[in-house]
N, C-alpha and C positions, 0 to 999 in steps of 0.2 A: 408464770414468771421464769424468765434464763437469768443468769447468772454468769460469767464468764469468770474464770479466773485461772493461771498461768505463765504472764506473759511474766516480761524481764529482759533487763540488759544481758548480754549475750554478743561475744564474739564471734566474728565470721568465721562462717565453717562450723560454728555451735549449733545446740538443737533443744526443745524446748518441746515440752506436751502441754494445749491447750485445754482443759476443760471447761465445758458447760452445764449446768445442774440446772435441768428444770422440773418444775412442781408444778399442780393444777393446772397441767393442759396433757394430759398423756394421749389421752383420747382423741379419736379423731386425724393423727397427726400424720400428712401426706407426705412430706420431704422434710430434711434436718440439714442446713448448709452451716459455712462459714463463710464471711465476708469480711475486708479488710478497707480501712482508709486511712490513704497516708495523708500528709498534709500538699493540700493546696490540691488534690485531687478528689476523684467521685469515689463514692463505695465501688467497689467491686466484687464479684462473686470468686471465692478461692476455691474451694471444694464443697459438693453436696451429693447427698446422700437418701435416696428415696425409699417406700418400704420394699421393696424386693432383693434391696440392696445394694444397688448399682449405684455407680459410684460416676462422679463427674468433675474434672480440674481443670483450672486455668493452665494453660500452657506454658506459664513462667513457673508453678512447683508441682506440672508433673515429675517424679520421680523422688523429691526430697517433702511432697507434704502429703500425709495419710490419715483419713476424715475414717471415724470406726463409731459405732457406738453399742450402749449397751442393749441387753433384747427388751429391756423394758419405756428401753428411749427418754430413762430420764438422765442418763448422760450423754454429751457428745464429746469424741475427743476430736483435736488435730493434731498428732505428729506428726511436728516439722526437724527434718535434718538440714545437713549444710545451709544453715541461715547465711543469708547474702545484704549488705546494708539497704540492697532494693527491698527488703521482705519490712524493714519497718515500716508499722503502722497501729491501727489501733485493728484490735479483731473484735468483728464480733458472730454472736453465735444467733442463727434465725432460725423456726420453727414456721413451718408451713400446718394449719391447723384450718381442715374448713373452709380453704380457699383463702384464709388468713395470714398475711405474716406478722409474727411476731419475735422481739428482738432485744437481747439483752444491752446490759449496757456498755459492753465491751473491757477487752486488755490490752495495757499497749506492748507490744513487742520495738524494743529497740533491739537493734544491731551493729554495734559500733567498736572499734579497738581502742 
């Protein structure tokens, strides 16, 4: 089970830490991303995070978005800086388990003055 929770209204130029808490799936688990959907568009992949540690971003928040987690993998974070009104959306947090994914149920981050 994921869990998302962090987001919030938030001015541009703002910054916001996303956390994920997952339970009963540690095991096994091959990649840890985050994805976002805004409205009227598809999910998209933001940042992800495999076991060796390598790290992967869209090229709209390389620089301002930092996917980290903990060593036992039952958290994931994303720090986000300079939030931009493009970044809202709803986020959520996926778990690659077993050739599985699986997916919580998301935060919404707005971004608005």
């Amino acid at each position: 089970q994921l869990q998302a929770s962090g987001g919030g209204l938030v001015q541009p130029g703002g910054s916001l830490r996303l956390a994920c808490a997952a339970s009963g799936m540690i095991l096994g688990v091959d990649a840890m991303a985050w994805y976002r959907q805004a409205p009227g568009k598809e999910r998209e992949l933001v940042a992800s995070l495999d076991n060796d540690g390598r790290t992967v971003y869209a090229h709209s928040v390389k620089g301002r978005f930092t996917i980290s987690g903990d060593n036992f993998k039952t958290t994931l974070y994303l720090q986000i800086h300079s939030l931009e009104p493009e970044d809202t959306a709803v986020y959520y947090c996926n778990y690659k388990r077993y050739g599985v994914d699986y997916w919580g149920k998301g935060t919404q981050v707005t971004v608005s003055s």
